[in-house]
C-alpha positions in Angstrom: -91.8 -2.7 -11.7 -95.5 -3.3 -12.4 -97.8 -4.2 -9.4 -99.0 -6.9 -10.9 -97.4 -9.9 -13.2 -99.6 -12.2 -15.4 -98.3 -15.3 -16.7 -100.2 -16.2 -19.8 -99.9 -18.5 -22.3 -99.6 -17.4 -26.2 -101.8 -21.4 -26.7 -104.5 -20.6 -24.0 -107.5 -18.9 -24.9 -108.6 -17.9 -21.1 -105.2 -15.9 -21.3 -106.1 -14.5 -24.7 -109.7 -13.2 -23.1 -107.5 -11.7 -19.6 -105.6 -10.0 -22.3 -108.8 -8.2 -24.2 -110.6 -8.2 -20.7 -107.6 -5.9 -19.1 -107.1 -4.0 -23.0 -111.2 -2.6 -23.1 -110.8 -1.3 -19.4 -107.3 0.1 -20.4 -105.4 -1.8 -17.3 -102.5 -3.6 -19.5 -100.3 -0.8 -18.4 -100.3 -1.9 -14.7 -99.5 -5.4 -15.7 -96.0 -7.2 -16.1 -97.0 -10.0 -19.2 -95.0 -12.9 -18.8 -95.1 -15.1 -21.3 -95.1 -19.0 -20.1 -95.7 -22.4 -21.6 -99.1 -23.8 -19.7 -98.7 -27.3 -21.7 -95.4 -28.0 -23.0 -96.8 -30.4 -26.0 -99.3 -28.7 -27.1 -99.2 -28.3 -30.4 -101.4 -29.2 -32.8 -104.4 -30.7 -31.6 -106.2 -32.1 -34.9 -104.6 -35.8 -33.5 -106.4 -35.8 -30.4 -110.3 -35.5 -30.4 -109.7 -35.2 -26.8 -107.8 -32.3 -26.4 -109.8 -30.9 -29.7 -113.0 -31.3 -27.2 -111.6 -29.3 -24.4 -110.3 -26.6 -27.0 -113.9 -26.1 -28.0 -115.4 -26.2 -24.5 -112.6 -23.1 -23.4 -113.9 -21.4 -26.1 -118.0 -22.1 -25.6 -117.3 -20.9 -21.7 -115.1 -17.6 -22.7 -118.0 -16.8 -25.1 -120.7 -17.4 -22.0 -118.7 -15.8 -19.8 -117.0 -12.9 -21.5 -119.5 -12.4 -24.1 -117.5 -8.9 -24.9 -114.8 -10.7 -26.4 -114.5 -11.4 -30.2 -113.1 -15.3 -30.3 -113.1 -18.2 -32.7 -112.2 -22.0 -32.7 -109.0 -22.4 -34.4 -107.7 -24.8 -37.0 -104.8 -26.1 -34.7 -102.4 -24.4 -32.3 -98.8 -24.8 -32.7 -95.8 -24.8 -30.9 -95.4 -21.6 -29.0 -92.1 -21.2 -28.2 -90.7 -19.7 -30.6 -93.2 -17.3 -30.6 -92.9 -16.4 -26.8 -89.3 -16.3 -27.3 -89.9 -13.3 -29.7 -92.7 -11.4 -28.0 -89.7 -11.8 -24.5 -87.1 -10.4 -27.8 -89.6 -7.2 -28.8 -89.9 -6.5 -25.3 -86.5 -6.1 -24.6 -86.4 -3.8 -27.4 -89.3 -1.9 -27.6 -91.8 -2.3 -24.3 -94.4 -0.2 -25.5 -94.1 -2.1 -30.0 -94.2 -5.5 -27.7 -97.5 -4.7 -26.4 -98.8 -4.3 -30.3 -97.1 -7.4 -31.3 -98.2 -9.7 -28.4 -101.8 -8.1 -29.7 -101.3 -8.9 -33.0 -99.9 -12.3 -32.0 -103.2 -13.5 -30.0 -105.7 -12.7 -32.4 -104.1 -14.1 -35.4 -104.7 -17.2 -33.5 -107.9 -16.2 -31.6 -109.6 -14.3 -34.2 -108.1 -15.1 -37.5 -107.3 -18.9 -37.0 -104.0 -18.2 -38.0 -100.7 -20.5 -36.2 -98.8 -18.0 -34.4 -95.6 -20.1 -34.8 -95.9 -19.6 -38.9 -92.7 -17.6 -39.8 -94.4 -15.4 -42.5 -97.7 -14.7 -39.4 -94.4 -13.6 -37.0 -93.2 -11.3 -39.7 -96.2 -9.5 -40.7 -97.2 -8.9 -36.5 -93.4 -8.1 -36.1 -94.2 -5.2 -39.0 -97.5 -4.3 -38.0 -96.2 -3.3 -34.8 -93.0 -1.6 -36.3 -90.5 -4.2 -35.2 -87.1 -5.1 -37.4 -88.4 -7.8 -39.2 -85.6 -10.3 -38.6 -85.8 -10.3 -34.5 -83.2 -11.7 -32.6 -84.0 -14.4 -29.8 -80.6 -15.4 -28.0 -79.8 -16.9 -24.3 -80.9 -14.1 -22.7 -84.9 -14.9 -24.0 -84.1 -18.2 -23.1 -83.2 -17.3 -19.4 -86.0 -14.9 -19.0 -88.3 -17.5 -20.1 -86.8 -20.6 -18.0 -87.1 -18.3 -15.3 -90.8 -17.6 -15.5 -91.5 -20.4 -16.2 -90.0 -21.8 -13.2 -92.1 -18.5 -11.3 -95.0 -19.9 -12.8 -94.7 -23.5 -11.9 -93.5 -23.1 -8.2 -96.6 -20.9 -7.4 -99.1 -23.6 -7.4 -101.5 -21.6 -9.1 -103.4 -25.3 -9.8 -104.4 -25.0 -13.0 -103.8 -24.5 -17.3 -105.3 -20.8 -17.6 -103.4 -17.5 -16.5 -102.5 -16.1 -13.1 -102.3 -12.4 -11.7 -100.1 -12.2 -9.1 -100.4 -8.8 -6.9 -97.0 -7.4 -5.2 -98.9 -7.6 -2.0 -99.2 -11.3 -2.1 -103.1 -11.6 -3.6 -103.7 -13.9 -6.7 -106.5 -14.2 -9.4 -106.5 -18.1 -11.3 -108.5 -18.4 -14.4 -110.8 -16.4 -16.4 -113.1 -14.3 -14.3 -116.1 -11.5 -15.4 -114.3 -8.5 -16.2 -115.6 -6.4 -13.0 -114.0 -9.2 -10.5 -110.9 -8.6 -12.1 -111.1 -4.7 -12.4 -112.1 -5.0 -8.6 -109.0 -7.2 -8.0 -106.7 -4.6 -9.2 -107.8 -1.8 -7.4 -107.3 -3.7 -4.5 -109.8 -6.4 -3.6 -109.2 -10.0 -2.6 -111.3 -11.8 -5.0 -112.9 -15.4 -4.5 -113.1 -17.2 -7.6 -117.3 -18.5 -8.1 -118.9 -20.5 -10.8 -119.9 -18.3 -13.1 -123.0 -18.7 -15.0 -123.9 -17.1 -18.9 -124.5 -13.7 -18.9 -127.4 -14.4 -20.9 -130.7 -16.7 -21.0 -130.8 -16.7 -24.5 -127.3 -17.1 -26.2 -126.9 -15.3 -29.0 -125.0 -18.0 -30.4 -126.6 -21.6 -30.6 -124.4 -24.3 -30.0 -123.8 -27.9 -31.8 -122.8 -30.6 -29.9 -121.1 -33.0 -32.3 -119.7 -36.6 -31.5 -118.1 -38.4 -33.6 -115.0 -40.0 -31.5 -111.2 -39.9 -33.0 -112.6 -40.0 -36.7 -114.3 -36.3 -35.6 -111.1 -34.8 -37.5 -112.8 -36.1 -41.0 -115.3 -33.6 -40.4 -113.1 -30.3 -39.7 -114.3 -28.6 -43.2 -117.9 -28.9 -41.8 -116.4 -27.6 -37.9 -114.2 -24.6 -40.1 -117.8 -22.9 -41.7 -119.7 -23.1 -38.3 -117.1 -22.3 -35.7 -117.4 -18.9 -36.2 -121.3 -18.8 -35.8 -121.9 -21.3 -33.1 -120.7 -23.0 -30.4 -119.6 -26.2 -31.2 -118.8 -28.9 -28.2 -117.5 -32.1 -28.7 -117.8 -35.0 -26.5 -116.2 -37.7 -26.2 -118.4 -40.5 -25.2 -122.1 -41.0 -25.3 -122.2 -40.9 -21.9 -120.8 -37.3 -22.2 -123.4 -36.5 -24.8 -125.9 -37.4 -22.9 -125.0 -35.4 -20.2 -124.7 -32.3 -21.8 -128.2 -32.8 -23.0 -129.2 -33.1 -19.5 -127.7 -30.0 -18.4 -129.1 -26.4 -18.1 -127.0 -24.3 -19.0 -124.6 -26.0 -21.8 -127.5 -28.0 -23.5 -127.3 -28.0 -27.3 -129.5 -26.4 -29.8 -128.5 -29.6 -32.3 -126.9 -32.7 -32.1 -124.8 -34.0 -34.7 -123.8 -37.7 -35.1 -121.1 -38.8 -37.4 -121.7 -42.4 -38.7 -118.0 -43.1 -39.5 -119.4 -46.5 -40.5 -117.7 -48.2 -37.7 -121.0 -48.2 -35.5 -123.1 -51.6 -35.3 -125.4 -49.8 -33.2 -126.0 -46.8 -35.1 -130.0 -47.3 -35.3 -130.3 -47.5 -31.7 -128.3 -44.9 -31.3 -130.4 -42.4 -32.8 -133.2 -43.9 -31.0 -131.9 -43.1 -27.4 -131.1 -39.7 -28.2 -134.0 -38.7 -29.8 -136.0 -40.2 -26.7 -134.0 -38.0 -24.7 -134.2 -35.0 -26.6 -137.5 -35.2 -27.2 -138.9 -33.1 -24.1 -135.9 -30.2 -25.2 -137.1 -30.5 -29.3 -133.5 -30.7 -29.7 -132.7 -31.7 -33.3 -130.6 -34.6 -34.2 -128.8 -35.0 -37.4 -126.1 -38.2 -38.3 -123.7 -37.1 -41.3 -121.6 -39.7 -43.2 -121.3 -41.5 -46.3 -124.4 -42.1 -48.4 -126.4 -45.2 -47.4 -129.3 -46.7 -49.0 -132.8 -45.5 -49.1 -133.7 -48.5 -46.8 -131.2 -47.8 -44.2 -131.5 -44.1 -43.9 -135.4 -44.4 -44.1 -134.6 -46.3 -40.9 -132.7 -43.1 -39.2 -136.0 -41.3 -39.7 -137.8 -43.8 -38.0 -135.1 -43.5 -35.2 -136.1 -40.5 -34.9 -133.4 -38.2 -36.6 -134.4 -34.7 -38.3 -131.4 -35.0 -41.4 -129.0 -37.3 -42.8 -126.2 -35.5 -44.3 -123.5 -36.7 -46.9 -120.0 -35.6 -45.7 -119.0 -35.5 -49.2 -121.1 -32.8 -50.0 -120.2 -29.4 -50.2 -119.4 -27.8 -47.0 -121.5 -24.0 -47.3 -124.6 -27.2 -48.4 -124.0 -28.7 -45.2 -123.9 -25.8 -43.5 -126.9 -24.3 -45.3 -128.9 -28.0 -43.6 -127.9 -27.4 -40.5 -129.3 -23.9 -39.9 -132.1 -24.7 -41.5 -132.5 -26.8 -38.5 -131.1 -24.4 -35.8 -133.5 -22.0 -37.0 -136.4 -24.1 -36.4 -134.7 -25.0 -33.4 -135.0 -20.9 -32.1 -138.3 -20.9 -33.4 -139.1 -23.2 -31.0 -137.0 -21.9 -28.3 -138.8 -18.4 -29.1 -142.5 -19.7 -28.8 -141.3 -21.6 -25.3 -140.4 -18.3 -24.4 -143.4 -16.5 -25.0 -145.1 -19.6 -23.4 -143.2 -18.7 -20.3 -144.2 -15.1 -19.8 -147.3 -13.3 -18.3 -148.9 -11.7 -21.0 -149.4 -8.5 -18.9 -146.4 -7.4 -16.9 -144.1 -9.4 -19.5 -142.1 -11.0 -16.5 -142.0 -14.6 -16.4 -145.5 -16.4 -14.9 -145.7 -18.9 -12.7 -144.7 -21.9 -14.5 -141.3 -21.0 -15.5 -140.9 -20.0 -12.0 -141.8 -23.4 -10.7 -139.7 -25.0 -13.6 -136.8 -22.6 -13.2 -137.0 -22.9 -8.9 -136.5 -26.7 -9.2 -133.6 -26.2 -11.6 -131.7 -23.8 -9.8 -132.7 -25.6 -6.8 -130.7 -28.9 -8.0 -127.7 -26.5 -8.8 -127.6 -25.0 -5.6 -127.2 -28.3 -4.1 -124.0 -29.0 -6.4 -122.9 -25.7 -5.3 -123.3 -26.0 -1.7 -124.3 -22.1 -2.2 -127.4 -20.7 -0.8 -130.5 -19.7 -2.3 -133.0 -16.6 -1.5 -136.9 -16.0 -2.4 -138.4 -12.9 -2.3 -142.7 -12.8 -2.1 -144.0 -9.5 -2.6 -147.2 -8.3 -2.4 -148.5 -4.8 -3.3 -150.5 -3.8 -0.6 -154.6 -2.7 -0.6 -154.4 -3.3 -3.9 -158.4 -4.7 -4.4 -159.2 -1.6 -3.0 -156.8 0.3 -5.5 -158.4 -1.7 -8.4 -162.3 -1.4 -7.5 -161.5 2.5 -6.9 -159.8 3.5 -9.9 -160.9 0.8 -12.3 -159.0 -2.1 -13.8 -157.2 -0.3 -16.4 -155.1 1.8 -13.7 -155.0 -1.8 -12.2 -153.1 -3.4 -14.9 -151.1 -0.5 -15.2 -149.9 -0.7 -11.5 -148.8 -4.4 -11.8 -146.6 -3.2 -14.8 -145.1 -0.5 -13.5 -144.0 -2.8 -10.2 -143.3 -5.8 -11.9 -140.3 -3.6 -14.0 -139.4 -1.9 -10.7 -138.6 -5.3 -9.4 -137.1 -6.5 -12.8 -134.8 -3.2 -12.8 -133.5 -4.5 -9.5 -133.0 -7.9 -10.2 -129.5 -7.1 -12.6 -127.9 -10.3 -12.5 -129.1 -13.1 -15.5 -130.1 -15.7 -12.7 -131.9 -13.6 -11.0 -135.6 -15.0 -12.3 -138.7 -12.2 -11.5 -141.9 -13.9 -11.9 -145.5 -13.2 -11.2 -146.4 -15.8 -8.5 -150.2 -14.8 -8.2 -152.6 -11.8 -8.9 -151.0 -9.2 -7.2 -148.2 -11.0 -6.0 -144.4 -11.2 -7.1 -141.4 -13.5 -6.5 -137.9 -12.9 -7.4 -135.7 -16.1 -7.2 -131.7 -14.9 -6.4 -129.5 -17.8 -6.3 -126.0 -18.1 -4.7 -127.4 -15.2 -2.5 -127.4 -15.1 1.2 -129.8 -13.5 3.5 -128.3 -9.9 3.9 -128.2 -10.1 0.2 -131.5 -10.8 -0.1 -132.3 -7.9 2.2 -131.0 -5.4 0.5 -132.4 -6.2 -2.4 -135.7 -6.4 -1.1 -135.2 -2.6 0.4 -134.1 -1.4 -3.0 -137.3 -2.8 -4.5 -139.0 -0.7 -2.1 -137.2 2.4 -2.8 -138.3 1.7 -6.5 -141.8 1.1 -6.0 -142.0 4.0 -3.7 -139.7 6.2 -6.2 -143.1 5.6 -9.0 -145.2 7.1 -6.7 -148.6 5.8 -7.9 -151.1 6.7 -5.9 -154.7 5.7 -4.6 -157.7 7.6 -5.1 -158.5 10.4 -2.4 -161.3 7.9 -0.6 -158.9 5.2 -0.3 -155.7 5.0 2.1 -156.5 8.9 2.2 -154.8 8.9 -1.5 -151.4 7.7 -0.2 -148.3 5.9 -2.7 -149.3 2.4 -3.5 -146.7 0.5 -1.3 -145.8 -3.8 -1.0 -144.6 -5.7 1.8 -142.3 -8.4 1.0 -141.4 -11.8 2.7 -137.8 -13.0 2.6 -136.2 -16.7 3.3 -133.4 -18.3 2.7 -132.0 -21.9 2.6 -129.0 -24.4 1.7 -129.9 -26.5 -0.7 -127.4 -29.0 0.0 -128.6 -29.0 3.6 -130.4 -32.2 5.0 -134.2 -32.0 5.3 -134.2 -29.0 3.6 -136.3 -28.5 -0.3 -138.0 -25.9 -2.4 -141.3 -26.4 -0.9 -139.9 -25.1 2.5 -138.5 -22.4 1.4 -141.5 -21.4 0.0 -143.5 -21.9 2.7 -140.7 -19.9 5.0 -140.9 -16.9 2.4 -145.1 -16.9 2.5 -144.8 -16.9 6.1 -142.2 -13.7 6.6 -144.7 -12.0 3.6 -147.7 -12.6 6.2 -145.3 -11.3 9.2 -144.4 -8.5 6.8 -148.0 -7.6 6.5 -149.2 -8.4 10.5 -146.5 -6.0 11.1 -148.2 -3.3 9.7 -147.5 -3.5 5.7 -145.1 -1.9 3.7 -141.7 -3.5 4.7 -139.4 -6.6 4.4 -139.4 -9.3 6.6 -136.8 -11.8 7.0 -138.4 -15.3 7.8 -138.0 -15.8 11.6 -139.3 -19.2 12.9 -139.7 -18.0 16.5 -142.2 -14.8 15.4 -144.9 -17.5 13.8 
């Protein structure tokens, strides 16, 4: 028996990524895949914008958070058990053919779009992975998969995505980063966290498109980008508007669909382009043709494009990246707006708009928050020795010595002043903080640039850093004090005697 059961869902996508997750580290084979029903109705979703929303959100978060794994939105998920019944039959036959056909099996629905509960998608995963073709699935599937189902239900697991349940009693819920759950099976109790994008810049954009029930008209549209981009689907204005507001799951374009219904639709567009305004997030409204009059009135609202829904889909499609593109364009000079010319870290105003941001988060996360000021020490006398040219040359070098440290995506390195650095590490504590403070240090002192012989008797350039750390969601607490905390353990740092990290200690001022 394996040391470790799964129960997974053929219908739910987070199980679908555990599967690839465990397949590229080569784990499957210390794994017991039991096959359960997560959501008995199921079925297809194209009848519920609702539960076609939350499809599309799984699938925008496994593509944030798993970036690794190849998935796409598909057309509608059917019943699966039937299918589960004859993955439980293959296993009973063939452990090791199972294993391809359960492969098979997800991404025909995960990859290909394809329903896994079509007889003729059975047969040809049933011969790809060398099966009888005409499988069996009797009372005994039936009783295995009562029984784990019941397993599965009476362990409280608490919510719709898979479960790994260690022999030793330890259990992993949900869809983690693929090191937390290599980490888990090699032993480790593993908390669950919010986890944030892996990335800044998404390599996908996304399309937030709201529409309400009639959103299922538009599926020929959803079935050319779905593949591309993320596409998210709310289900309220309210929702919309949210999701605008938000940092990490704001859209790169907005599309409305003017089902006709709307009485309101001008204003509408008027609201949202206010608020996108500050993002230069696009909006486009696609629906029937309307007359010149009324759609010159959209413009004036404030919309990029009015699209006909009776138009050609790849036309369509064609309009809408015309605008995601000048969307990135956009995002791209921002970018380069945001970063000092010279040690190609981010300057001082992205850290200031990126430190209230994470700020706010931290407080929903009731997680701490570290700064790190660094300053390289003697370096005006380094610079008016050796010249300017070395100068610059210095601040590069340590400003991607403290960028190599800094691994994790929200971990934001900016310059803060001349010769002075911050690094921003959210959801990290104060012996975090610490050590990553020391291993700058080692890097800096690993370059080994040095001053000329008449100053500091020619010694390695060195920096002394300053370290606080606060709860956001703490009373009386904000960004301003922790910035003051981590200028005063910077000065301590350099009273001290220079070259060294310094936590912030209220009783040494």
């Amino acid at each position: 028996m394996a040391d470790y059961v799964v129960y997974a869902d053929l219908n739910c996508p987070f199980s679908y990524a555990l599967y690839e997750t465990l397949s590229s580290y080569n784990l499957l084979h210390r794994v017991e895949w039991r096959l359960v029903e997560h959501h008995h109705e199921m079925g297809s979703y194209l009848g519920s914008a609702e539960s076609m929303a939350e499809l599309a959100s799984d699938v925008f978060s496994i593509r944030s958070r798993v970036p690794e794994v190849s998935i796409s939105l598909p057309m509608n998920r059917g019943d699966s058990y039937f299918p589960t019944l004859c993955v439980i039959a293959a296993q009973l036959i063939n452990p090791e053919q199972a294993q391809t056909f359960l492969r098979s099996m997800y991404r025909a629905l995960w990859v290909e779009g394809k329903e896994p509960g079509n007889p003729s998608v059975i047969f040809h995963c049933l011969e790809e992975a060398g099966l009888p073709t005409e499988i069996e699935t009797d009372e005994l599937c039936e009783e295995i998969l009562t029984r784990w189902q019941g397993e599965w239900e009476g362990g409280n697991f608490g919510l719709r995505t898979p479960a790994i349940l260690a022999s030793d009693g330890r259990k992993l819920v949900g869809l983690l980063n693929r090191e937390s759950v290599s980490a888990f099976l090699n032993g480790e109790d593993i908390t669950p966290t919010e986890l944030t994008s892996g990335s800044r810049l998404q390599e996908r954009m996304t399309i937030a498109l709201y529409g309400g029930e009639a959103v299922a008209e538009l599926w020929s549209v959803l079935a050319s980008l779905r593949d591309d981009s993320n596409i998210l689907l709310p289900q309220s204005l309210m929702a919309l508007s949210e999701l605008i507001m938000s940092d990490d799951r704001c859209p790169d374009l907005v599309l409305l669909h003017n089902d006709g219904q709307a009485t309101n639709l001008i204003e509408q567009c008027r609201e949202l382009s206010h608020l996108m305004r500050e993002k230069q997030i696009p909006l486009a409204v696609i629906g029937e043709p309307l007359s010149d009059n009324q759609e010159a009135e959209l413009y004036d609202a404030g919309i990029s494009d009015y699209l006909h829904q009776s138009r050609e889909a790849s036309i369509i499609q064609a309009r809408l990246n015309i605008l995601l593109q000048l969307k990135r364009s956009h995002d791209l000079l921002a970018r380069a707006a945001s970063i000092d010319n010279l040690t190609q870290v981010f300057n001082r105003r992205e850290f200031e708009r990126t430190f209230e941001t994470e700020w706010r988060r931290g407080q929903r996360s009731r997680l701490p928050i570290s700064l790190i000021l660094l300053d390289i020490d003697h370096f005006k006398a380094f610079n008016d020795s050796l010249g300017h040219l070395y100068g610059d040359q210095c601040l590069k070098q340590i400003a991607q010595a403290i960028k190599g440290c800094a691994r994790r995506a929200q971990d934001i390195v900016s310059r803060y002043g001349g010769e002075e650095f911050c690094l921003l590490a959210p959801e990290t504590d104060q012996a975090g903080a610490l050590v990553l403070a020391e291993n700058i240090q080692k890097k800096i002192a690993e370059l080994n640039i040095r001053h000329s012989d008449n100053v500091n008797n020619g010694a390695a350039v060195t920096a002394s850093l300053g370290i606080a750390t606060l709860m956001p969601s703490q009373k009386g607490v904000s960004p301003r004090l922790l910035l003051e905390q981590a200028d005063t353990a910077l000065y301590q740092a350099k009273d001290a005697g220079r070259n060294q990290a310094r936590c912030y200690e209220a009783d040494a001022q």
